[in-house]
C-alpha positions as CSV (number, residue, x, y, z in Angstrom):
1,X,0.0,0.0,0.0
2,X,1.4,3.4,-1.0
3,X,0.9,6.3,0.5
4,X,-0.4,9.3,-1.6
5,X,1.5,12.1,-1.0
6,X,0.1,14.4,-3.5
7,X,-2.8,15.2,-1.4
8,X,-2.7,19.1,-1.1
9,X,-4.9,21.8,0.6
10,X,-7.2,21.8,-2.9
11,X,-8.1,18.6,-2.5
12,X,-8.8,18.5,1.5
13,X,-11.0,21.4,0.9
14,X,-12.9,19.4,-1.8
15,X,-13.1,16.4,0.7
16,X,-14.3,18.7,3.4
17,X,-16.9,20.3,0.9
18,X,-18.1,16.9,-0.5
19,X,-18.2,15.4,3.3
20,X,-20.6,18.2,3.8
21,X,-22.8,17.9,1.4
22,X,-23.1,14.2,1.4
23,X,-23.9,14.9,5.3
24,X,-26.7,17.1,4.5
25,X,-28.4,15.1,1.7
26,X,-28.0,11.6,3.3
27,X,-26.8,11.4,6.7
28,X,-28.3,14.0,8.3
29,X,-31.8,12.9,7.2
30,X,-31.0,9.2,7.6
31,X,-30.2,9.9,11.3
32,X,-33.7,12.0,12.4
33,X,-35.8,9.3,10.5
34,X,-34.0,7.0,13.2
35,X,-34.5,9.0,16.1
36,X,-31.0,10.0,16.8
37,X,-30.6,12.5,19.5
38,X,-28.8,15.2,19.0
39,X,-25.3,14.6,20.8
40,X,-25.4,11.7,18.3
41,X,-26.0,13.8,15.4
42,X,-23.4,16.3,16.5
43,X,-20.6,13.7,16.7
44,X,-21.3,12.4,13.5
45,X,-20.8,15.9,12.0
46,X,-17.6,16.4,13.5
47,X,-16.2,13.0,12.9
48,X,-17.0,13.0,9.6
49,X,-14.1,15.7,9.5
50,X,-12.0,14.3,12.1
51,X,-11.3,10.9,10.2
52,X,-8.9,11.4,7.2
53,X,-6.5,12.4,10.0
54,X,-7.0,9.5,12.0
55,X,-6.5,7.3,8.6
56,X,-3.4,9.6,8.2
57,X,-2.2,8.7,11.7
58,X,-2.7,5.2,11.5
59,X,-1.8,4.6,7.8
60,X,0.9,2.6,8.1
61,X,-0.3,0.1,11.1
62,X,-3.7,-0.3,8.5
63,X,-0.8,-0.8,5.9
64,X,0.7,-3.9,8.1
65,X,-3.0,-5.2,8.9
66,X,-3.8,-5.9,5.3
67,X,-0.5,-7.2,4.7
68,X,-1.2,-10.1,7.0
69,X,-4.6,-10.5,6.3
70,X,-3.2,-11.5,2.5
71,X,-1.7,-14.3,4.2
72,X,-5.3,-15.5,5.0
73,X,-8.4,-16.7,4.2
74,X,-11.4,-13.7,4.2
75,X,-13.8,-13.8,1.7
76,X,-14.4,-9.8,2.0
77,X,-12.4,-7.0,3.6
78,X,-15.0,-4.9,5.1
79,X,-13.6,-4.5,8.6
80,X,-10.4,-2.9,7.2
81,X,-11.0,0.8,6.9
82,X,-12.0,0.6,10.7
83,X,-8.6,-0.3,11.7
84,X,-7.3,3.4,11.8
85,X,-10.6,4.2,14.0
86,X,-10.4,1.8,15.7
87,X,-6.5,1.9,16.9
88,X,-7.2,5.7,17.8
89,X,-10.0,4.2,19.9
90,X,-7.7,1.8,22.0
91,X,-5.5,4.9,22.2
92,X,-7.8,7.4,23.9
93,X,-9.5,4.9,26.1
94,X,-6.1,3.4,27.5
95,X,-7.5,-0.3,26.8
96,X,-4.0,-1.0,25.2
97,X,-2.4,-0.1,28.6
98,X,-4.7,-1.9,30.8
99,X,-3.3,-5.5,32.3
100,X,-6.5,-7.4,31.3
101,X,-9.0,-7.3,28.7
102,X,-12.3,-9.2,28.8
103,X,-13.8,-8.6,25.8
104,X,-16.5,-9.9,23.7
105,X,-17.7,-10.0,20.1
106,X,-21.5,-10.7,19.1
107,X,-21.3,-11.7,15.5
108,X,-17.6,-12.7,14.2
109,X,-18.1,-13.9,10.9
110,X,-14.8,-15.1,9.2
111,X,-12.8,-13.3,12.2
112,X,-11.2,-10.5,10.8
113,X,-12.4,-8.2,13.7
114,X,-11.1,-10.8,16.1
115,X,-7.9,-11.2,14.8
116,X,-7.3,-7.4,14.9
117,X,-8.6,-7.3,18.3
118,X,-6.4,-10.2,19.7
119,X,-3.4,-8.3,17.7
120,X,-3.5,-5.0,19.0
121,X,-4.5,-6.4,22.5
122,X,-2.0,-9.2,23.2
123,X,-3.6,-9.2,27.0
124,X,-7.4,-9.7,25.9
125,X,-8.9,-12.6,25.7
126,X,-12.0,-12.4,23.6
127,X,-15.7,-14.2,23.4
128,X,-16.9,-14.7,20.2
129,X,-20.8,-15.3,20.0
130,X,-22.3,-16.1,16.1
131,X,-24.4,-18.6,14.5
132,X,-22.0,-18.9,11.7
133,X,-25.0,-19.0,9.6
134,X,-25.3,-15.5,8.4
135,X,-28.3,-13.0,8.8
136,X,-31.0,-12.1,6.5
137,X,-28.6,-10.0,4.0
138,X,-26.5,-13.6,3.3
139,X,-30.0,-15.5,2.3
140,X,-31.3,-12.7,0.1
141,X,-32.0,-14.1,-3.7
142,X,-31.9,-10.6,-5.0
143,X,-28.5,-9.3,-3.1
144,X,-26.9,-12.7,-3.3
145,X,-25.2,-15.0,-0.5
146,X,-21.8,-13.1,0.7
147,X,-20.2,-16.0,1.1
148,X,-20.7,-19.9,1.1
149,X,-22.2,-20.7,4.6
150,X,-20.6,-24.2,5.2
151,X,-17.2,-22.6,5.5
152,X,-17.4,-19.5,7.4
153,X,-16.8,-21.2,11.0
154,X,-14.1,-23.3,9.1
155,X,-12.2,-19.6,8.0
156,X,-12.9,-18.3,11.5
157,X,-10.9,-21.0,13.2
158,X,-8.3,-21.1,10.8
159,X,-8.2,-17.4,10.5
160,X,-7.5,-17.3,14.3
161,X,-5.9,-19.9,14.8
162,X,-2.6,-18.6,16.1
163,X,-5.3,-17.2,18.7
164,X,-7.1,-20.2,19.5
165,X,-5.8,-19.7,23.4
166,X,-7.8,-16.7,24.0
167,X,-10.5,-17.0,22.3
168,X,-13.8,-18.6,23.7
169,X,-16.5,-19.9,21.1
170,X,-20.2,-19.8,21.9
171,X,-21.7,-21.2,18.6
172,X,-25.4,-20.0,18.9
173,X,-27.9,-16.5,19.2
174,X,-27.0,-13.6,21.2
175,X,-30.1,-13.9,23.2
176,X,-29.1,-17.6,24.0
177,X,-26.0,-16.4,24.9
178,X,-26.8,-13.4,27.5
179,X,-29.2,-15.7,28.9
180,X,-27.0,-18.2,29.7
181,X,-24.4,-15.8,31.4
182,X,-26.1,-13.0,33.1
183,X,-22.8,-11.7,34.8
184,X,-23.4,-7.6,34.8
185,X,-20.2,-5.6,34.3
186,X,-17.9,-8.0,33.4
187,X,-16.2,-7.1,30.0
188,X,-14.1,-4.1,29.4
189,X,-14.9,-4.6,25.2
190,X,-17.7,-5.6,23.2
191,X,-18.3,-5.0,19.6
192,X,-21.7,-5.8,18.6
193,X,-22.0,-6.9,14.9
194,X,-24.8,-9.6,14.7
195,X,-27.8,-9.3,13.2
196,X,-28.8,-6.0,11.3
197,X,-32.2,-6.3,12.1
198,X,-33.3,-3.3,14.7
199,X,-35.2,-5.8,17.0
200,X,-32.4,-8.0,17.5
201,X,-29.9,-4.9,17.7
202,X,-31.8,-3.5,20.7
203,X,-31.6,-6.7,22.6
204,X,-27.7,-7.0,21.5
205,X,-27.2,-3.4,22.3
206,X,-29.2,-3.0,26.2
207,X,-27.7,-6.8,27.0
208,X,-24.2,-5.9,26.3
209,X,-24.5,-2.5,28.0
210,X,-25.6,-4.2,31.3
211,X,-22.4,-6.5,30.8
212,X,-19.9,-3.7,30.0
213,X,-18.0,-2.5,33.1
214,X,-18.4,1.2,33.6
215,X,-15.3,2.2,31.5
216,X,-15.8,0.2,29.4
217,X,-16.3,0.6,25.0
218,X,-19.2,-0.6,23.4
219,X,-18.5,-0.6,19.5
220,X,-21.8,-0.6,17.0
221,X,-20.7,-1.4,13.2
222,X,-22.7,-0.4,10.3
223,X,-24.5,2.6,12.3
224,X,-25.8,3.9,8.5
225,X,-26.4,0.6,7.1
226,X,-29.7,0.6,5.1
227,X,-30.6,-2.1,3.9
228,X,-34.3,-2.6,4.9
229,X,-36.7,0.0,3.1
230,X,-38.2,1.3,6.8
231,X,-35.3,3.0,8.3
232,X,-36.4,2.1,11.5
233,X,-35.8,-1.6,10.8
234,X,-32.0,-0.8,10.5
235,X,-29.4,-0.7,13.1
236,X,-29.3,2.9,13.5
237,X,-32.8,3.0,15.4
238,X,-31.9,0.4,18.1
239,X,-28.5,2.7,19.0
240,X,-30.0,5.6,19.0
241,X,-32.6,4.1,21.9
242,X,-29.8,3.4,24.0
243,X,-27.9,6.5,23.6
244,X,-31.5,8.3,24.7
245,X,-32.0,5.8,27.1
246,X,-28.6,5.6,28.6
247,X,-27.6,8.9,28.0
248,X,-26.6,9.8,32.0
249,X,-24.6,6.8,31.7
250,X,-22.5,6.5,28.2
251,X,-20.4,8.2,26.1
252,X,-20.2,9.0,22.5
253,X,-16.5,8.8,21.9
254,X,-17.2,8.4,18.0
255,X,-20.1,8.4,15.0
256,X,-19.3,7.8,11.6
257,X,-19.9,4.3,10.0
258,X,-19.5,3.1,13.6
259,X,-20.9,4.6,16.9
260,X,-17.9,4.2,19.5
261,X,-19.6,4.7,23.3
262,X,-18.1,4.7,26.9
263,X,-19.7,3.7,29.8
264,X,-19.9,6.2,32.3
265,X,-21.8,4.9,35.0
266,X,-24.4,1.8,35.8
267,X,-27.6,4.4,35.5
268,X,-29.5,2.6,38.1
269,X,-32.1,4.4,40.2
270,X,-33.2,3.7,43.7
271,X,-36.9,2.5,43.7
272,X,-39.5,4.6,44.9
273,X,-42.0,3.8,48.2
């Protein structure tokens, strides 16, 4: 990967410009359709500035990432341009200088987040919660099947397997899973990428908040994903209840094609009478 060193003050004006407007025609209404307060909004603005120098920053560790990822076996690279985001992330919130990291991961796929995670973090050790099946975007006839279903746990595990020590598998739904282990405040990192369907992300979404340790980051991906026709039926309307919801108690640490939150405090209220 090269970088482009021709970028002058033209062409960071026209990216600013085109940011703008593409903010203003899309985003922006996208956003109030889904009921996202304002703080949400606002950060969404602002970051949508703020990240061509954080991809600057991080250029060459993204650089090293996808050299090593050509070494393995991922069907699709869409986790890639998070990894200067996401580094910056680790940065501010001092998870790379903590001694332990619990952290888990609700919808892993081939395990290209994982591996980044388990990278960057050599003192996490992660839980990784999937069906390996795929959601309702991998079944669609008229979008196509991303990738064959049969060997998607297979790349997983071979993708990670120089990992396989730290990594904890629960092959099954993220409901099944939170049922099964109802220990509040335990991880310091979770990533919630499962199913895109808004009902399942506001289970995902309130379930892993109870189980983050104040502290701790909650990453969303594919905030602006739109792939059902009511925009309410995308992911976007099941983080914007919790920031609403939750909003004496998180964070927005970042809002672009991800929303990045902090937990702040537990939020629980004495009962009255």
């Amino acid at each position: 990967m090269k970088r482009n060193t021709a970028r002058g003050p033209f062409h960071r004006l026209h990216k600013r410009i085109w940011n703008l407007s593409r903010f203003l025609r899309k985003t922006l209404w996208f956003m109030l359709r889904t009921g996202a307060p304002w703080p949400l909004v606002a950060r969404n603005f602002v970051d949508g500035f703020a990240r061509e120098a954080i991809e600057r920053e991080h250029f060459d560790a993204k650089a090293a990432f996808v050299a090593e990822i050509e070494t393995l076996d991922f069907s699709g690279r869409w986790f890639v341009d998070h990894v200067p985001m996401w580094l910056s992330v680790v940065r501010d919130t001092g998870l790379d200088r903590r001694e332990r990291v619990e952290a888990l991961e609700i919808g892993s796929w081939e395990g290209m987040s994982s591996l980044f995670l388990l990278d960057t973090l050599p003192q996490a050790r992660l839980t990784c919660v999937d069906t390996w099946g795929g959601g309702d975007e991998h079944h669609d006839a008229e979008h196509g099947v991303v990738a064959e279903m049969s060997r998607v746990e297979a790349r997983f595990d071979a993708n990670n397997a120089a990992h396989a020590g730290r990594i904890v598998k629960f092959k099954g739904y993220s409901r099944d899973y939170f049922v099964a282990h109802r220990d509040r405040e335990r991880f310091d990192f979770i990533y919630v990428d499962g199913s895109h369907f808004a009902d399942d992300v506001v289970h995902d979404a309130f379930d892993a908040f109870a189980a983050l340790k104040v502290g701790g980051v909650m990453i969303f991906d594919d905030y602006l994903w739109r792939y059902y026709s009511d925009p309410l039926d995308n992911p976007a309307s099941a983080v914007a209840a919790l920031v609403r919801i939750k909003a004496g108690s998180c964070r927005i640490l970042r809002a672009y094609q991800q929303v990045v939150l902090v937990k702040t405090g537990t939020g629980h209220s004495e009962p009255r009478g």
